[in-house]
C-alpha atoms as one frame of an Amber mdcrd trajectory, in Angstrom:
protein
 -16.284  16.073  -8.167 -16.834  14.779  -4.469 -14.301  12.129  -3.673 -14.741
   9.442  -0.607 -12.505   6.977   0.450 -13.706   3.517   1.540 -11.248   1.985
   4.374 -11.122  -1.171   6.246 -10.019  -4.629   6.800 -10.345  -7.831   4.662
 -14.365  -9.060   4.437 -15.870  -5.746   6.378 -17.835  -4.532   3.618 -15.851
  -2.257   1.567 -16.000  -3.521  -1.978 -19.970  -4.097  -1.358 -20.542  -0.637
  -0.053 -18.526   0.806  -2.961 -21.129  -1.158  -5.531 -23.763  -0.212  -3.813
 -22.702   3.281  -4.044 -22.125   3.565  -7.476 -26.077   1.558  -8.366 -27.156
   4.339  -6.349 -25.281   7.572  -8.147 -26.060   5.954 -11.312 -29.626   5.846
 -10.654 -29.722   9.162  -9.868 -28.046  10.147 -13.323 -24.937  10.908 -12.181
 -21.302  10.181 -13.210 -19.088   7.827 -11.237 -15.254   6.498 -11.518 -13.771
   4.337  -8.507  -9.718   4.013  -7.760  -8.424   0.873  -5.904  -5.585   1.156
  -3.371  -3.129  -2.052  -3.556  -1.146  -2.930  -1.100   0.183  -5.835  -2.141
   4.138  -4.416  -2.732   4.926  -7.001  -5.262   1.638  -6.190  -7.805   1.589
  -5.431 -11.071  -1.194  -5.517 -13.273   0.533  -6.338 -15.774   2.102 -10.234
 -16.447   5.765 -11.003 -17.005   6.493 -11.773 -20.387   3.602 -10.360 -22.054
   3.818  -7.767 -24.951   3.253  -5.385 -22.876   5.587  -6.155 -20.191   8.642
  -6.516 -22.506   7.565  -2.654 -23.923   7.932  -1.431 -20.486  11.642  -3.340
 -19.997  12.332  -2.090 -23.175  11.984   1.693 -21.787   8.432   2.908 -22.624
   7.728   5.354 -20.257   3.389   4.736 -20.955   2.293   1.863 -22.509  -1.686
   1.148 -23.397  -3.205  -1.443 -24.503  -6.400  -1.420 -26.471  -8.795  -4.475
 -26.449 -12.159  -4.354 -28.129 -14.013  -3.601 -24.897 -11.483  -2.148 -22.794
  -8.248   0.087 -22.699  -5.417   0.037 -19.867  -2.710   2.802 -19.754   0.435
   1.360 -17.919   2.499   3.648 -16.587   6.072   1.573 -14.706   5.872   3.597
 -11.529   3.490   5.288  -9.054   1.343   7.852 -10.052   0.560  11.035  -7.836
  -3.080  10.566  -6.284  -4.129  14.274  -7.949  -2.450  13.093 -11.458  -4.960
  10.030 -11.082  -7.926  11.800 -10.755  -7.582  14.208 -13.564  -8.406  11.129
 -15.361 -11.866  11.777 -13.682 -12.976  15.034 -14.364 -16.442  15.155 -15.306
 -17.669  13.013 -12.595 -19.871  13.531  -9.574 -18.551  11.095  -8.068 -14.724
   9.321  -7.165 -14.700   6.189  -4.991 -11.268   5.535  -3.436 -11.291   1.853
  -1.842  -8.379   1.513   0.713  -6.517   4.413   0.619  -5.882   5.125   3.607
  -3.242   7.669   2.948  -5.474  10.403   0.848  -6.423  13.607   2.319 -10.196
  13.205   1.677 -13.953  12.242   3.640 -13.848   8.442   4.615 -15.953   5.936
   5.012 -14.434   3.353   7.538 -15.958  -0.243   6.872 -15.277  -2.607  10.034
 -16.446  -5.945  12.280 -16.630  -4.186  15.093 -14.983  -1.043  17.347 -11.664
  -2.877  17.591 -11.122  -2.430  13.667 -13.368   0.547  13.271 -11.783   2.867
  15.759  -8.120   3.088  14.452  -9.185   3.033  11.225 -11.409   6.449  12.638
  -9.792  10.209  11.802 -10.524  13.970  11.489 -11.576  13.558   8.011 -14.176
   9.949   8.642 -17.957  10.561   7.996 -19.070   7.420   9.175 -18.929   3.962
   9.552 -20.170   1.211   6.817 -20.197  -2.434   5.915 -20.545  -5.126   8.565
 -20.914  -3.235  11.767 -23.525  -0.950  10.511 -25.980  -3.594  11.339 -24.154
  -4.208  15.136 -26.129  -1.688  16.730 -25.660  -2.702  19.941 -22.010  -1.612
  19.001 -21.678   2.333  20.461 -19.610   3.968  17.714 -19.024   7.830  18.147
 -19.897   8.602  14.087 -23.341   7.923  11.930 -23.693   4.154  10.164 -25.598
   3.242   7.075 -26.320  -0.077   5.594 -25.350   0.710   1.864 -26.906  -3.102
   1.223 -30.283  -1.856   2.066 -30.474   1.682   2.185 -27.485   3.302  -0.233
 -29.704   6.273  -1.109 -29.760   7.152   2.641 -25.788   6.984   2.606 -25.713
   9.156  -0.584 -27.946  11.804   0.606 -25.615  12.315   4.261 -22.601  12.315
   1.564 -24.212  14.949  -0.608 -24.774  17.252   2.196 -21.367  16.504   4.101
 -18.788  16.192   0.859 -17.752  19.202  -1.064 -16.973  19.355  -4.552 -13.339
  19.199  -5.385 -11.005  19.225  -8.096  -7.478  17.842  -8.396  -4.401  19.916
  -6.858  -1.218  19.211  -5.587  -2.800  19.296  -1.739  -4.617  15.615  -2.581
  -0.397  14.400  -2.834  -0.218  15.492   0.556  -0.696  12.102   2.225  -1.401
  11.849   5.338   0.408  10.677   8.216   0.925   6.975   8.567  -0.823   5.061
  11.847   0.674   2.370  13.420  -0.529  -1.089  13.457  -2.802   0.851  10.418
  -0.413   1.711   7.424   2.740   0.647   7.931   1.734  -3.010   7.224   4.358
  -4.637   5.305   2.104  -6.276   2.501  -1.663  -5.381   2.800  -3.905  -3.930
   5.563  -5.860  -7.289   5.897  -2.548  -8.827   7.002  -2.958 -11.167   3.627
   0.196 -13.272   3.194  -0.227 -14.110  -0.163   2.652 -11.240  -0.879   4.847
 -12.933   1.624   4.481 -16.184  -0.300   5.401 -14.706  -2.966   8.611 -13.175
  -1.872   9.809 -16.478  -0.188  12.706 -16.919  -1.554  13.577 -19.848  -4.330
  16.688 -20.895  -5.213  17.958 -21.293  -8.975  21.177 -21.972 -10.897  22.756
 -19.644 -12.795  26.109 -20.443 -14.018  25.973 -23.141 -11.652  26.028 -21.229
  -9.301  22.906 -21.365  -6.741  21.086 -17.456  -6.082  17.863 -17.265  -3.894
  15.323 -15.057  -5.873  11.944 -14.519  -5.321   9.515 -15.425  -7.129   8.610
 -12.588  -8.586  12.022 -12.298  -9.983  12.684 -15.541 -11.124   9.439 -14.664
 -13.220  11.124 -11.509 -14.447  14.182 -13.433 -15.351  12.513 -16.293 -17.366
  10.339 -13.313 -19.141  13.952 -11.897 -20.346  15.248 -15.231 -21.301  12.217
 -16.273 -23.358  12.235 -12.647 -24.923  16.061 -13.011 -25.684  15.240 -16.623
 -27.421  12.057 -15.025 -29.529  14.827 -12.176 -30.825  16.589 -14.589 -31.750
  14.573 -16.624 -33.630
């Protein structure tokens, strides 16, 4: 399999380049699986106080659930990136978007040089999304419009990306940068995790605790689980 990442910040083109990307290998008859990086430190997929949520607080180590159209294998902590991609074996291609840690060819989508140069390392092919169509912008790697011409980008990444397979070397992250990885919350500098972890205040025993909201959530999910068991 050939794996890419797809960096950048909030609104330069990422998630469009990735689509446009996988039209294009599926065109050609190829397979393709994408991964999403979140940053966002107080995510789950998964909601409080749903079935599945009160399997994993019970102790379930992997829970899936199976829906008519889709299936979701939960797994409560973080998973290596090379355990991920056995998952994808088979394909010709794996998208990574935002993961900016993994030791493989990237794809840096930016505005402009200010965004697109730290975002730039050993391992970046090129530069995508928004300011691939700033040419008056002088960049020091190839650009490619994956809106209008994605078979362009997939032929330089079929000559330039070499076929890989999962090992322990793709759990070698690499280092953080500054300003770059080390945000608190989410590389576009979102504060919707912020909000979330301002913290509330609520009564227990009468006496007043500041939570956040995340686990005040996670409480009432317990309580309402303790009043179903006993009912």
């Amino acid at each position: 399999m050939r794996i890419i990442t797809v960096v950048g910040i909030r609104q330069s083109g990422k998630t469009s380049t990735v689509e446009a990307l996988i039209a294009a290998i599926r065109r050609r008859g190829q397979r393709v699986g994408t991964c999403k990086t979140v940053f966002c430190p107080t995510f789950s997929i998964d909601k409080p106080g749903s079935n599945t949520a009160r399997h994993l607080r019970a102790g379930a180590q992997l829970v899936a659930a199976r829906a008519r159209h889709e299936t979701a294998l939960i797994r409560p902590e973080s998973t290596p990136l090379s355990e991920v991609l056995r998952a994808f074996l088979g394909m010709d291609y794996v998208l990574l978007e935002g993961d900016y840690l993994a030791p493989v060819p990237r794809l840096v989508a930016a505005h402009g040089e200010a965004d697109a140069l730290p975002r730039t390392n050993a391992l970046t092919l090129g530069y995508v999304g928004r300011v691939s169509t700033k040419t008056e912008i002088a960049l020091p790697l190839p650009r490619f419009n994956a809106l209008t011409d994605a078979d362009a980008l997939l032929d330089f990444l079929d000559a330039h990306v070499e076929d890989m397979q999962p090992s322990p070397a793709l759990d070698e992250a690499l280092p953080p940068v500054p300003g770059v990885t080390d945000d608190g919350f989410c590389q576009c500098g979102c504060h919707h995790a912020q909000k979330q972890q301002e913290a509330v205040q609520v009564l227990i025993g009468g006496r007043p605790l500041s939570l956040t909201p995340q686990q005040r959530a996670t409480l009432l999910a317990w309580a309402q689980g303790q009043t179903q068991q006993q009912s």
